[in-house]
Steps between C-alpha positions, in 0.01 A plus 500: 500500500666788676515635816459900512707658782404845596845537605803284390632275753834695572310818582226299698809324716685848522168645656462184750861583606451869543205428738635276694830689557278794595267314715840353690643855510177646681408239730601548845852313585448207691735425828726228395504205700685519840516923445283720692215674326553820335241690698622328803840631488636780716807548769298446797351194426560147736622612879792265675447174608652205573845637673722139496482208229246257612528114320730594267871311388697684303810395255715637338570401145788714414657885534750715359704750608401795307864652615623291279280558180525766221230699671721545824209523760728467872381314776170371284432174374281318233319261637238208430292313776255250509219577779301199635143677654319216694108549510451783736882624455572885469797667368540824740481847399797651276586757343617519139639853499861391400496157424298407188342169452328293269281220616396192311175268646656138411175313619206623788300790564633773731362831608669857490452768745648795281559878622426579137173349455188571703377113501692177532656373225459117381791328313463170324712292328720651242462816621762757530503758790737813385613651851658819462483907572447533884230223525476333807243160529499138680324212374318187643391221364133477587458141325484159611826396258832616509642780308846508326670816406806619340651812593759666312632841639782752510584491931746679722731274735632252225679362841157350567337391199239336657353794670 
């Protein structure tokens, strides 16, 4: 007995691929988890809040002197901190507009107040906050557990690290 394809199996899988690489192109781009929504995003999005940290400790795990580097950068450092944000904490408003940072959610749920985004912002995690080109935000932690983040930036003042 034999089976009668219309179309072979290579040009039937080929098809399949094509339509679902098409389908994937058109649909509309999902926010990724922890970013803010594409129609959501402008440059007068979240107003200032909190103006001083509020149940937060702060270490720092290391920094270099990026005098000292191959990529000469005077009087900034590189630096990576762990922030502890207690149930109801906030991290006050800053500004990123010369000191890029990249943000990684070890464990918890915290909430971002962003200039560039029109809504808050919920971060998980695993997520990954890229702050960078004039944004200025603070964050609280709105759960009931606490959150642990690690922040790794390029800062001015290398004399104090931990600021």
């Amino acid at each position: 007995m034999s089976l009668n394809y219309p179309l072979s199996l290579p040009t039937t899988t080929a098809m399949f691929a094509l339509l679902a690489g098409a389908t994937f192109i058109l649909a509309p781009l999902p926010a990724f988890a922890g970013s803010c929504p594409v129609d959501k995003q402008t440059t007068d999005g979240q107003k200032p809040g909190a103006t001083a940290h509020k149940n937060v400790s702060e270490k720092l795990l290391g920094a270099i002197d990026l005098s000292k580097e191959r990529v000469a950068v005077a009087g900034h450092s590189f630096r990576m901190r762990r922030l502890d944000v207690q149930p109801g904490g906030e991290v006050a408003w800053h500004s990123h507009e010369d000191r890029p940072a990249l943000i990684f959610v070890v464990s918890g749920s915290i909430t971002e107040y962003s200039s560039h985004c029109a809504v808050p912002i919920v971060h998980g995690t695993g997520d990954l906050s890229v702050e960078q080109g004039g944004l200025s935000h603070w964050w609280k932690n709105t759960s009931k557990k606490p959150v642990v983040l690690i922040s790794a930036d390029i800062a001015a003042n290398p004399e104090q690290p931990g600021m």
